[in-house]
VOPAGU-2260 file (C-alpha; in pm, 1 decimal, decimal comma):
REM VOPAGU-2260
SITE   aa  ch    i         X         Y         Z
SITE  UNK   A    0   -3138,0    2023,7     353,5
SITE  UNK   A    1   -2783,9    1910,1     530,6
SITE  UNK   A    2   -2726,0    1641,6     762,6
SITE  UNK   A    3   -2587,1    1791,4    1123,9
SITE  UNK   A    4   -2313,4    1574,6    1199,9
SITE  UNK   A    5   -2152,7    1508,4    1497,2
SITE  UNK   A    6   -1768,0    1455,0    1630,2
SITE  UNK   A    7   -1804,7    1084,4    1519,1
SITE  UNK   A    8   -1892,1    1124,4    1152,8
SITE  UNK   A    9   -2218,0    1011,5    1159,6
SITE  UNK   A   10   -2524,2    1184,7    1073,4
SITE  UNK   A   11   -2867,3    1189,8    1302,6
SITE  UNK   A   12   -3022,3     959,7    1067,3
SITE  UNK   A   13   -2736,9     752,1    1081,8
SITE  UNK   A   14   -2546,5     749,8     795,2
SITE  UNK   A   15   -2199,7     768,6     808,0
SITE  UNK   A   16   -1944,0     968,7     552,1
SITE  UNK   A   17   -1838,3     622,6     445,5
SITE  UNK   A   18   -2153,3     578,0     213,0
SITE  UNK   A   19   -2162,7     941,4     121,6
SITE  UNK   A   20   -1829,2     894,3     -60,0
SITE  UNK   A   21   -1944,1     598,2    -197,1
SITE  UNK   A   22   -2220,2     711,0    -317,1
SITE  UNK   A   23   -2019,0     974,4    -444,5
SITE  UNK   A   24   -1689,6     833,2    -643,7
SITE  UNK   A   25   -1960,5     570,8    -744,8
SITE  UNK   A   26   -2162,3     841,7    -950,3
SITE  UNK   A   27   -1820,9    1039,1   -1012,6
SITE  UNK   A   28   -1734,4     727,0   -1216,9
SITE  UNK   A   29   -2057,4     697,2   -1464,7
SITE  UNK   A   30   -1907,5     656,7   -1808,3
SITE  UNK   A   31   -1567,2     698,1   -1711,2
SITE  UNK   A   32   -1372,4     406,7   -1764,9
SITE  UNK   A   33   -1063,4     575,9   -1823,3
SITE  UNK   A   34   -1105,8     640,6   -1450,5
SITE  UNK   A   35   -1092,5     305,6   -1291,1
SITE  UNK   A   36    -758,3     285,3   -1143,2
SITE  UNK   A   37    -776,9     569,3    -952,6
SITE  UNK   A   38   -1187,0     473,0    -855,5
SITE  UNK   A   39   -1004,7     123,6    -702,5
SITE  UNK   A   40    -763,6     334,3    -494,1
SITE  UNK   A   41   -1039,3     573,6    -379,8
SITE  UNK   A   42   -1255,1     282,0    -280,4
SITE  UNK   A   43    -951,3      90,2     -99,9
SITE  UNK   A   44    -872,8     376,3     113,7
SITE  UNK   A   45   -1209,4     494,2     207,7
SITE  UNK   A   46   -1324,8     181,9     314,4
SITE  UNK   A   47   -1005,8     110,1     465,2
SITE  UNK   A   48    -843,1     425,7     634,4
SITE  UNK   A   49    -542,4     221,8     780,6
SITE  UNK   A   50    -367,0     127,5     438,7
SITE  UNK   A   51     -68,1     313,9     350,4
SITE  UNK   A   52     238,6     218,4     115,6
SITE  UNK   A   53     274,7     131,6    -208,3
SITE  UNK   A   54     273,3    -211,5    -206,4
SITE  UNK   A   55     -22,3    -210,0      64,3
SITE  UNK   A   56    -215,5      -8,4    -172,6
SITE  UNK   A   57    -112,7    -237,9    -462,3
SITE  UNK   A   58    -245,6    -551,1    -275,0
SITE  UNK   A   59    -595,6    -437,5    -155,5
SITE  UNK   A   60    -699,4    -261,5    -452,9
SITE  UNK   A   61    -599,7    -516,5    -681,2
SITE  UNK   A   62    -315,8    -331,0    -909,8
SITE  UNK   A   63      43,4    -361,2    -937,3
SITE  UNK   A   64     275,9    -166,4    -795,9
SITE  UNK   A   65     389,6      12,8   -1097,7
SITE  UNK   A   66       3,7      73,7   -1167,3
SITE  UNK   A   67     -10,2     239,7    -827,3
SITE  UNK   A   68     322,6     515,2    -891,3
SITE  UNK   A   69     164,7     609,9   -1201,7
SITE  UNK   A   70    -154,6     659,2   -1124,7
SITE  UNK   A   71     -80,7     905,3    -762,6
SITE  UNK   A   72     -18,8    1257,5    -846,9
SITE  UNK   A   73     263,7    1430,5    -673,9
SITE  UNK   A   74     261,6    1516,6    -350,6
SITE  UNK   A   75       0,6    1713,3    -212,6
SITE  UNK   A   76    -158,0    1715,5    -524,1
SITE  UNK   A   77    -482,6    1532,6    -698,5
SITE  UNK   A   78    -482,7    1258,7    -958,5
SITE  UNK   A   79    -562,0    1282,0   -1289,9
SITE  UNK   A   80    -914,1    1213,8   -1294,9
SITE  UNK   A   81    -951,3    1382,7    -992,1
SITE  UNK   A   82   -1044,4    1130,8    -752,4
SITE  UNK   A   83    -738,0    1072,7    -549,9
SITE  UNK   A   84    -568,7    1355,3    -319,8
SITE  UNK   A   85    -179,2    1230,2    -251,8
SITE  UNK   A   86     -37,1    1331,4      99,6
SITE  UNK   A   87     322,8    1204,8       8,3
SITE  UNK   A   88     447,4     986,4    -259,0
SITE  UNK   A   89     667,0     811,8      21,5
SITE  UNK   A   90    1032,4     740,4     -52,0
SITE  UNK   A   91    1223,9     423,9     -84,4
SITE  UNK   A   92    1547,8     378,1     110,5
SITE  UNK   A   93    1763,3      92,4     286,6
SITE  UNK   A   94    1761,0     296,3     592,3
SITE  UNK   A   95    1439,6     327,1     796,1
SITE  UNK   A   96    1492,7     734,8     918,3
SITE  UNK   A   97    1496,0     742,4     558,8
SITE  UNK   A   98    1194,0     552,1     412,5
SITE  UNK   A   99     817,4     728,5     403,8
SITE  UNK   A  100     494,4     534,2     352,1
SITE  UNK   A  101     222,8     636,1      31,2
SITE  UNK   A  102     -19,6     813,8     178,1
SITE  UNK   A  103    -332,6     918,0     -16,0
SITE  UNK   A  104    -739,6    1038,5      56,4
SITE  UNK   A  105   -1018,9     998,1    -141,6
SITE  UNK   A  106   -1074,4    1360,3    -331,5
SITE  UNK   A  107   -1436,0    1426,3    -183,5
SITE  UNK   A  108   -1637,5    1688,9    -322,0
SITE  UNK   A  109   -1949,8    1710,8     -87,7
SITE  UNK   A  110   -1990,8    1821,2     199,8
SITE  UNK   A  111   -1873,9    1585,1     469,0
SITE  UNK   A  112   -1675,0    1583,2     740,4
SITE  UNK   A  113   -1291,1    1459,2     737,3
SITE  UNK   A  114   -1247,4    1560,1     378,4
SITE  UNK   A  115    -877,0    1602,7     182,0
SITE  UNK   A  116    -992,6    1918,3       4,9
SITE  UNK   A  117   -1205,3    2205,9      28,1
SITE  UNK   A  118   -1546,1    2118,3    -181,1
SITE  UNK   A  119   -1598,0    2236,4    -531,1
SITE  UNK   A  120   -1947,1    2178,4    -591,3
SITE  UNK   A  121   -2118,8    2178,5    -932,8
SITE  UNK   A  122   -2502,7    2258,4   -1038,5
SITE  UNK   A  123   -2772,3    2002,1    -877,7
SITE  UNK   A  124   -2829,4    1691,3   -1138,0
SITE  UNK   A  125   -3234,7    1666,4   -1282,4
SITE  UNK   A  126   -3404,1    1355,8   -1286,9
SITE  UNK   A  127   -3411,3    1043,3   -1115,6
SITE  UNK   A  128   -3033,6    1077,3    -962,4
SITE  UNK   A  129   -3109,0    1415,5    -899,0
SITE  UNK   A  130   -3409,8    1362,0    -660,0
SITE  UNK   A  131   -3212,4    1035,5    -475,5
SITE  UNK   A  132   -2949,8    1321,7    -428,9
SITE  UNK   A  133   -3218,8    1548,3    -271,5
SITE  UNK   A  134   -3348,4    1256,3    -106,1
SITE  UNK   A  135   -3051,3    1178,5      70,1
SITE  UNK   A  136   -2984,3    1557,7     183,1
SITE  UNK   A  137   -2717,0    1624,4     -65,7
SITE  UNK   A  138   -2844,6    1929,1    -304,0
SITE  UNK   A  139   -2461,5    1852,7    -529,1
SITE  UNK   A  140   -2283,3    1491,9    -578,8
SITE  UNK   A  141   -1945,2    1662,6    -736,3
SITE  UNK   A  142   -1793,4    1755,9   -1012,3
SITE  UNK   A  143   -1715,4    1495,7   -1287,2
SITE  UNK   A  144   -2057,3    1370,8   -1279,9
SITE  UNK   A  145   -2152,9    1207,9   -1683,9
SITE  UNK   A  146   -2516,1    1180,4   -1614,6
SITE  UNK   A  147   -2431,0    1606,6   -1633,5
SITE  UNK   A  148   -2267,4    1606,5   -2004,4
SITE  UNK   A  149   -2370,1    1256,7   -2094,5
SITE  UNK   A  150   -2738,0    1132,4   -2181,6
SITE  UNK   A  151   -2783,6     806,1   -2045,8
SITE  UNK   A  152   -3109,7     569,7   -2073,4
SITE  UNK   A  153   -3415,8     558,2   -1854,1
SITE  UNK   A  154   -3363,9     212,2   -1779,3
SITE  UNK   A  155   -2952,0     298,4   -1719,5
SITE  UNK   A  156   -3054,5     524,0   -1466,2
SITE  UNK   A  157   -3345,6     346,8   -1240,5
SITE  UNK   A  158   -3031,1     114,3   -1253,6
SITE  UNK   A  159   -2853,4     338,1   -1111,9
SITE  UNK   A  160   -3062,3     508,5    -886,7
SITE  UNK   A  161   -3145,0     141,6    -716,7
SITE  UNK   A  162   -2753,7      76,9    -737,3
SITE  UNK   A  163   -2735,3     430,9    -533,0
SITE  UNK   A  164   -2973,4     367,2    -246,6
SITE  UNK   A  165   -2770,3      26,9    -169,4
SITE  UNK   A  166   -2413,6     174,9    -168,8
SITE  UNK   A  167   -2617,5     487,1      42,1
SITE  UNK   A  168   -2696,6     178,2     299,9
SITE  UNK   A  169   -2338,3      67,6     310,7
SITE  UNK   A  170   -2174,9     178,1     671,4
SITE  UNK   A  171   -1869,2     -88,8     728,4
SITE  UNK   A  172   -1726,5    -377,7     656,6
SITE  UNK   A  173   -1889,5    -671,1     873,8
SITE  UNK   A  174   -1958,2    -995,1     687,1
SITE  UNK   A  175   -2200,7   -1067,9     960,2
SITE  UNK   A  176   -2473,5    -829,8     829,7
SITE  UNK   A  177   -2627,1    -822,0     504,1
SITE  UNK   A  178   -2514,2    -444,1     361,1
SITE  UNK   A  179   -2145,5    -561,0     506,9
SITE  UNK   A  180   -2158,8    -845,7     307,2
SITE  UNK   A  181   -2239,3    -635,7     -14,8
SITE  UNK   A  182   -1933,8    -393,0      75,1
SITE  UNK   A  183   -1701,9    -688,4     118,3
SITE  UNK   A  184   -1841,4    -908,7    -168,7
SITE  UNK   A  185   -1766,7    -516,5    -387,3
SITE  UNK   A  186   -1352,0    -516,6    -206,8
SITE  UNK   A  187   -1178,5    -450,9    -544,9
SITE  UNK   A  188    -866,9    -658,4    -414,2
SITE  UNK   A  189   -1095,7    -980,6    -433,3
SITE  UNK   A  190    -981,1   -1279,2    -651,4
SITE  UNK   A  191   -1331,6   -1214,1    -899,9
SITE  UNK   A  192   -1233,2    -866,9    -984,1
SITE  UNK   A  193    -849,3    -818,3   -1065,4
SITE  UNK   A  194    -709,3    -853,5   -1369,3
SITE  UNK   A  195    -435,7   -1133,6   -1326,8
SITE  UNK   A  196    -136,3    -952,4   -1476,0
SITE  UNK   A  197     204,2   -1204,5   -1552,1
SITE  UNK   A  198     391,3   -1187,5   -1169,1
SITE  UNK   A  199      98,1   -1345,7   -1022,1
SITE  UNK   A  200     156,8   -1725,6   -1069,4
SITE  UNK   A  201    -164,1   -1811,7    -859,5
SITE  UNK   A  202    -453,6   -2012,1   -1010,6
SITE  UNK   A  203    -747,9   -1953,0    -843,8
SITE  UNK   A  204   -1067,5   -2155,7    -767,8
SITE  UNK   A  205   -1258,0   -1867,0    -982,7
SITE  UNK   A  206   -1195,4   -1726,2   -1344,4
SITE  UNK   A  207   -1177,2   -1341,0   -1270,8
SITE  UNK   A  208   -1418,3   -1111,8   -1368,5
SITE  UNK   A  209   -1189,5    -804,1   -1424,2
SITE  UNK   A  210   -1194,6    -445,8   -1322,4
SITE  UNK   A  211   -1440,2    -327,5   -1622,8
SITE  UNK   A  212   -1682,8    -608,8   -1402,6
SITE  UNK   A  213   -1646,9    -447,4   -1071,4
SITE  UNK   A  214   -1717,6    -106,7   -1198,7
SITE  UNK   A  215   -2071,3    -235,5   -1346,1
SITE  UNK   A  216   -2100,2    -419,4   -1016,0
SITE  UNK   A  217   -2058,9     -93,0    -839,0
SITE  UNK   A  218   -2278,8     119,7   -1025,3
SITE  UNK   A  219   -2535,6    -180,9    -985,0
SITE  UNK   A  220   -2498,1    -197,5    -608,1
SITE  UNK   A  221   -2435,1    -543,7    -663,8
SITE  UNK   A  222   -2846,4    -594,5    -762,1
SITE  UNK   A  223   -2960,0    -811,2   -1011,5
SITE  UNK   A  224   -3040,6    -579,6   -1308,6
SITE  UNK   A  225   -3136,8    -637,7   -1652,3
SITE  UNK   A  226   -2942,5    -413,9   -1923,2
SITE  UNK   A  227   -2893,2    -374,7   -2261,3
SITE  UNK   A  228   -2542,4    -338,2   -2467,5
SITE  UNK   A  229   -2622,8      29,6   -2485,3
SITE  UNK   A  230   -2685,0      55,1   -2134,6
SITE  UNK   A  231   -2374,6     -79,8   -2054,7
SITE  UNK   A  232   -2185,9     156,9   -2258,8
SITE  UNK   A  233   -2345,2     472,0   -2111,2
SITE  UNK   A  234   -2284,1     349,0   -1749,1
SITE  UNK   A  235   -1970,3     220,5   -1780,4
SITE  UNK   A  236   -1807,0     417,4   -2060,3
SITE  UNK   A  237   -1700,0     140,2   -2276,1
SITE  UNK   A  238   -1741,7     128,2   -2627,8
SITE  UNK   A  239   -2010,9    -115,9   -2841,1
SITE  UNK   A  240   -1755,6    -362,4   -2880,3
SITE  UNK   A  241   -1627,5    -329,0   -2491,3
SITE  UNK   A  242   -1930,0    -384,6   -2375,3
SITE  UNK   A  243   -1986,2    -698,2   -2523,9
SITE  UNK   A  244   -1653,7    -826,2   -2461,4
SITE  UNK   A  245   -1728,0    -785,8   -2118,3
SITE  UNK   A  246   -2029,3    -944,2   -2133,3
SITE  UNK   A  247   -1889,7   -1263,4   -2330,1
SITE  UNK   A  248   -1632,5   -1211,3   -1993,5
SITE  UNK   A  249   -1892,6   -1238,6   -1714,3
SITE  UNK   A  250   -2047,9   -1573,6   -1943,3
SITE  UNK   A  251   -1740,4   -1724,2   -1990,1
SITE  UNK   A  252   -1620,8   -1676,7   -1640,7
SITE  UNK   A  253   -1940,9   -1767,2   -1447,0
SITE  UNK   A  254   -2238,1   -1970,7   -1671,6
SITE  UNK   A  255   -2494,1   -1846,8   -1453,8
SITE  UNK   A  256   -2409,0   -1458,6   -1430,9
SITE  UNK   A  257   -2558,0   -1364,7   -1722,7
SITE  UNK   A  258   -2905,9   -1470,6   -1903,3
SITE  UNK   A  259   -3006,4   -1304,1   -2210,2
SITE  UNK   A  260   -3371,2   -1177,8   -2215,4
SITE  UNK   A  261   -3633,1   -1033,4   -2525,6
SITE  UNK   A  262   -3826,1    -776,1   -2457,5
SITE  UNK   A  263   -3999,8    -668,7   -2750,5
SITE  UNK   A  264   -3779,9    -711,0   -3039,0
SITE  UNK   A  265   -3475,7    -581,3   -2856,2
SITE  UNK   A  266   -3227,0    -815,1   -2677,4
SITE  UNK   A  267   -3120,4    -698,5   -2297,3
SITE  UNK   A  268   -2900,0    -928,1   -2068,2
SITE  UNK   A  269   -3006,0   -1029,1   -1707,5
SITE  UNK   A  270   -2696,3    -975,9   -1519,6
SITE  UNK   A  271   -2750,5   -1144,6   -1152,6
SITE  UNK   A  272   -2483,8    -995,5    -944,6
SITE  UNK   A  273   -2694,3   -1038,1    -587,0
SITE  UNK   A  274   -2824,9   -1408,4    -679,6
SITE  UNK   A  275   -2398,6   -1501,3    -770,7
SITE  UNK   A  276   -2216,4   -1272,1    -479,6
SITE  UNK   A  277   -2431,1   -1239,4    -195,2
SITE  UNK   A  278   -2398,3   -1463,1      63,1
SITE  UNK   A  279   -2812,4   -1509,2      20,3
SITE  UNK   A  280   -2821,5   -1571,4    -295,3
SITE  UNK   A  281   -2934,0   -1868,1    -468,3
SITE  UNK   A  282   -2604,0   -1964,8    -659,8
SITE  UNK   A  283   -2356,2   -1819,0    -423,5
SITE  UNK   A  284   -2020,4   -1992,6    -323,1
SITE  UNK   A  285   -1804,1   -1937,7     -85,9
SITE  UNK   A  286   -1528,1   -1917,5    -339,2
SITE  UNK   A  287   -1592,4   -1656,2    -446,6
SITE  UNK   A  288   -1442,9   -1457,8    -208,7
SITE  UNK   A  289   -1152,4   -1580,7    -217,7
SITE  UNK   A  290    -833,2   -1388,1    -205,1
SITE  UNK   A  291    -554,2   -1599,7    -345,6
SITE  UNK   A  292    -404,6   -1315,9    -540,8
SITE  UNK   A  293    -388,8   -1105,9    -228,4
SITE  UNK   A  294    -220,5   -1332,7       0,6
SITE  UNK   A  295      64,8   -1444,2    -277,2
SITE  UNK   A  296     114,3   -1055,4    -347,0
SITE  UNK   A  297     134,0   -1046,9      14,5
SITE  UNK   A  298     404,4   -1336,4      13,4
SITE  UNK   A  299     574,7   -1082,1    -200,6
SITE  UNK   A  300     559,1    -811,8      54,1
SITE  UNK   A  301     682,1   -1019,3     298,9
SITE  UNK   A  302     986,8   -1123,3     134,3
SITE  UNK   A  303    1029,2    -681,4      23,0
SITE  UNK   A  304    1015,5    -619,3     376,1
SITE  UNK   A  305    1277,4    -902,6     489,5
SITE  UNK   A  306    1512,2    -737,5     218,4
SITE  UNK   A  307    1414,2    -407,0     390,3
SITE  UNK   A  308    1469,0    -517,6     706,9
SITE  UNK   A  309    1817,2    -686,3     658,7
SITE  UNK   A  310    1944,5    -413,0     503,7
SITE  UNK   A  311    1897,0    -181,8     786,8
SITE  UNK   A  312    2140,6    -401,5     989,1
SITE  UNK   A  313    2507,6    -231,4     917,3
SITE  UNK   A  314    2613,2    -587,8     752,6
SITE  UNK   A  315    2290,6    -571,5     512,3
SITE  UNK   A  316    2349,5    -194,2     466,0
SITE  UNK   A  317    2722,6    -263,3     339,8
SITE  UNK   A  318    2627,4    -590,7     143,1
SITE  UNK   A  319    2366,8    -432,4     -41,3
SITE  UNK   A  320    2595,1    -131,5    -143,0
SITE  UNK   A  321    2858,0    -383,1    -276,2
SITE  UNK   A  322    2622,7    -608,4    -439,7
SITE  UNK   A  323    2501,7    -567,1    -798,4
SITE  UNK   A  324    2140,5    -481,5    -693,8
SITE  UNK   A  325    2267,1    -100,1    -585,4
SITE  UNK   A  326    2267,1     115,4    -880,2
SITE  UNK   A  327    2514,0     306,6    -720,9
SITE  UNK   A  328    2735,2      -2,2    -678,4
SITE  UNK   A  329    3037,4     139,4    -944,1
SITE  UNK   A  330    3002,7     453,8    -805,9
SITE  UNK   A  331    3044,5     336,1    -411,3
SITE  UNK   A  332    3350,9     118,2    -466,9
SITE  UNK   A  333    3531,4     415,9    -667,4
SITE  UNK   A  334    3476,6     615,4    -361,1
SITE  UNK   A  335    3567,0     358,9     -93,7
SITE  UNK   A  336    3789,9      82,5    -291,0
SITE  UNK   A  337    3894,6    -258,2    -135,4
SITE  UNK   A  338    4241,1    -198,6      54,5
SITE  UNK   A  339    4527,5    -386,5     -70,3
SITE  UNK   A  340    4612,8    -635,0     183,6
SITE  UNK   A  341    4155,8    -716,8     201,6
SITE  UNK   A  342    4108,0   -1042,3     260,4
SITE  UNK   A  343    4113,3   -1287,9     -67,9
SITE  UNK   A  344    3763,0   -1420,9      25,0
SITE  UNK   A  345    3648,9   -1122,8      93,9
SITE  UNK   A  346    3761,5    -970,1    -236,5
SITE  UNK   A  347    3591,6   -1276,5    -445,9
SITE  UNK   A  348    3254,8   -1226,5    -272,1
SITE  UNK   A  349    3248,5    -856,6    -396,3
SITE  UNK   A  350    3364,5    -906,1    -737,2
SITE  UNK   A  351    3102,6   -1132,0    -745,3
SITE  UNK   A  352    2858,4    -903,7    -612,9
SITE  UNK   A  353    2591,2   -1176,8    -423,5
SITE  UNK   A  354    2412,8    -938,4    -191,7
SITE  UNK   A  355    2323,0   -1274,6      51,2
SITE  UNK   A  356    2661,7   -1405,1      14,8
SITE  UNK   A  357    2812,0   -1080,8     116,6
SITE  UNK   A  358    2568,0   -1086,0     387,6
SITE  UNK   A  359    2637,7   -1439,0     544,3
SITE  UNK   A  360    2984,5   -1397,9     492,9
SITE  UNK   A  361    2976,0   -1070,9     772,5
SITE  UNK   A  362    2742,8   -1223,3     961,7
SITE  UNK   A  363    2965,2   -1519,4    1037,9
SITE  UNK   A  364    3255,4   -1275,9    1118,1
SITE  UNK   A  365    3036,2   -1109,9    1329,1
SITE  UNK   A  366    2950,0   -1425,3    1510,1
SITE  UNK   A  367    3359,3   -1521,3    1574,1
SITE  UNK   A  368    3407,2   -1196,0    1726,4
SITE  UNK   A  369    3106,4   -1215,7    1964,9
SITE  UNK   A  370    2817,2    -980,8    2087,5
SITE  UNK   A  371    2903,8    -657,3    2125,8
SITE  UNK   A  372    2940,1    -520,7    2535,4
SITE  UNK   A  373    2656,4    -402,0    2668,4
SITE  UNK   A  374    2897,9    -132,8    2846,3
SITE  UNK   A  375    3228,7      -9,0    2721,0
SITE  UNK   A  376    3334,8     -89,8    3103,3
SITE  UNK   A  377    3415,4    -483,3    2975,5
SITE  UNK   A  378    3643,4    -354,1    2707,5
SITE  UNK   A  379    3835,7    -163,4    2960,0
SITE  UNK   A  380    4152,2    -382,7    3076,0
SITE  UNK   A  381    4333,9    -373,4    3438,9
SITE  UNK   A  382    4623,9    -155,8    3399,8
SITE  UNK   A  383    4906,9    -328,0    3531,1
SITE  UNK   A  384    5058,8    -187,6    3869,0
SITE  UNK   A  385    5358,4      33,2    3783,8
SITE  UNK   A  386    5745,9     -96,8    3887,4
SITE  UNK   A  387    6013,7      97,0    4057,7
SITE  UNK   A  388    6275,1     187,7    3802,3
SITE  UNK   A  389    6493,7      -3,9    4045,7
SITE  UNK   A  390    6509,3    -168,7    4369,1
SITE  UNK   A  391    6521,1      46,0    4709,0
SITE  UNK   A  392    6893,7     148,6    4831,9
SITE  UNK   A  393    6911,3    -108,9    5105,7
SITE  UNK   A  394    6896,3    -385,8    4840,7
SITE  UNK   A  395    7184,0    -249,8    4606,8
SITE  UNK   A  396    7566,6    -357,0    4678,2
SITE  UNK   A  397    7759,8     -55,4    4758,9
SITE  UNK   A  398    8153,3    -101,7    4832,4
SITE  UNK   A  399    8245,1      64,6    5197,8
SITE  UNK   A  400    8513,6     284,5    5005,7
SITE  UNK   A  401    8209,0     434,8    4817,5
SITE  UNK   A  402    8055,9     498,9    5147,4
SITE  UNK   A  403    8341,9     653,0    5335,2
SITE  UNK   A  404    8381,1     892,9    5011,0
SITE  UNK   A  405    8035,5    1067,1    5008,0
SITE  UNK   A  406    8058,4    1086,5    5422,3
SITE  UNK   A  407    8412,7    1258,1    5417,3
SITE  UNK   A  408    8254,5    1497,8    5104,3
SITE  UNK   A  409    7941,7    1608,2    5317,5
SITE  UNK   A  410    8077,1    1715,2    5626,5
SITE  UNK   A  411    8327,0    1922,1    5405,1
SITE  UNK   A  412    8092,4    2094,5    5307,2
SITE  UNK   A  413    7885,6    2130,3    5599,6
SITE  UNK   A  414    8191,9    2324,6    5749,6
SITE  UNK   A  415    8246,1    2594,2    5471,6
């Protein structure tokens, strides 16, 4: 059974290609923690279409810059893991014909509408994931699946089977109804689920959860669930010891997240993701949303694209070559060296390399000599009106002897 789309994207029943892939990547990811970086990405750009650039990506996933270059595959080619299709790598460059944005797709491997590749689709899964698949009208979720080469527990996967049917609900992100709550409270840029690396000098109102937490919180749907250890290994991919570092993490970080629980002789752990980070829940808080990290990387951006900007201006362009932040700055002044006679000042503020000195230091010749003309008719001076080489013959003294001489010489030869 297939869902007849139309031009929009969105199915008769309603259900839009946004919760197919995230349905998808989110079973994709089942015991894959290796996988993570490239899940955040996926998530960032399906949910957002319009971000581009690798600092953009960097800030609303969560991840660093760096973390971002190595985890995109080459252009037009897929990640690693297999989850991220790359249109361009974009390029870097102080002029702005010459810099391209990142540009990359979630690798979808169903059959939707508006996808990056062409589908490679693997054998239907059995049991309870397999008949939410059928029961959603899609007979194959992908390749890369672990509930196909991994045995997980009964209780792991009515987990994730409920986790399922709420990201299947998810259609955009509106904080003003409940299932767009749940896909902004899951934004992997958020303050509760990055891991704070050393450039980000921000303390924030809420101890992080980390990226190991938002997986589990994905794969949950954001539900309250009750789970063992083992449970959380097989769904998240972590080992015995990861797992319970994560969930001394979630304890340490929020007191009421997690509640350990008997049943029988075995231990399990209430995890209560919905009562914490839903806006109906009963210990939710507003700070917990809160996206300190984001806007301070995005102070950072700013002050990238200033740089950017400046140096696209001819004095930028030609401070920044000079200054000691090229790489190419040796190798530009042994092509174009000072002149001889350049101005001492001038001279100084290169040797010192400053790229802002450099920088003012045009600028403010630039400002003595003025705007340029808005028409190369202003630069064009009144020629002067040309002189006589000399004065008319009534004006010059000429003796009467001279006079008598060239009269007596034509009418000589008028007569020969």
């Amino acid at each position: 059974m297939n869902f007849s789309q139309n031009s929009s994207g969105r199915d008769v029943s309603g259900r839009t290609d946004l919760a197919l892939h995230l349905v998808e990547m989110a079973t994709r990811s089942v015991g894959r923690s290796e996988a993570l970086m490239e899940l955040a990405l996926a998530w960032t750009v399906t949910t957002r279409p319009y971000i581009s650039g690798t600092r953009g990506l960097a800030r609303w996933a969560g991840l660093t810059t760096r973390m971002v270059r190595e985890t995109v595959a080459q252009d037009r080619q897929v990640s690693q893991h297999g989850f991220i299709w790359t249109r361009t790598r974009g390029a870097s460059s102080a002029t702005a014909e010459e810099r391209e944005q990142m540009e990359i797709r979630f690798r979808s491997n169903t059959r939707t509408q508006g996808r990056s590749t062409s589908p490679n689709y693997s054998q239907a899964l059995e049991g309870p994931l397999g008949d939410l698949a059928l029961k959603e009208g899609r007979k194959e979720l992908g390749e890369g699946n672990a509930p196909l080469s991994a045995r997980i527990s009964e209780r792991a996967q009515e987990v994730l089977v409920n986790g399922m049917k709420t990201l299947s609900r998810l259609a955009e992100l509106d904080r003003t109804t409940e299932m767009g709550q749940v896909l902004t409270a899951l934004d992997p840029g958020l303050d509760i689920w990055v891991e704070v690396d050393d450039d980000n000098a921000v303390k924030t109102a809420v101890i992080p959860l980390g990226r190991r937490a938002w997986h589990l919180a994905v794969l949950c749907g954001l539900e309250d669930v009750v789970l063992s250890v083992v449970d959380i290994e097989e769904l998240t991919g972590l080992s015995k010891r990861g797992a319970q570092a994560l969930l001394a993490r979630l304890a340490k970080a929020n007191p009421v997240l997690v509640a350990k629980v008997r049943q029988g002789r075995s231990i399990a752990y209430e995890i209560r993701w919905a009562s914490n980070y839903r806006m109906a829940g009963d210990w939710y808080e507003e700070a917990s949303l809160r996206e300190e990290i984001r806007k301070a990387r995005a102070a950072k951006d700013r002050a990238v694209q200033g740089a950017s900007a400046r140096r696209g201006t001819p004095a930028g362009y030609l401070a920044y070559r000079l200054s000691t932040a090229s790489p190419k700055r040796d190798e530009y002044l042994a092509a174009n060296p000072l002149p001889q006679d350049a101005d001492g000042a001038w001279r100084a503020l290169v040797e010192a390399g400053d790229e802002l000195a450099m920088y003012a230091h045009l600028k403010a010749k630039e400002a003595e000599v003025g705007p340029v003309p808005s028409t190369p008719a202003i630069l064009v001076e009144k020629a002067p009106e040309r002189q006589p080489a000399q004065g008319p013959l009534e004006s010059a003294a000429v003796s009467p002897e001279l006079l008598a001489e060239m009269r007596r010489r034509i009418i000589a030869e008028s007569y020969r």
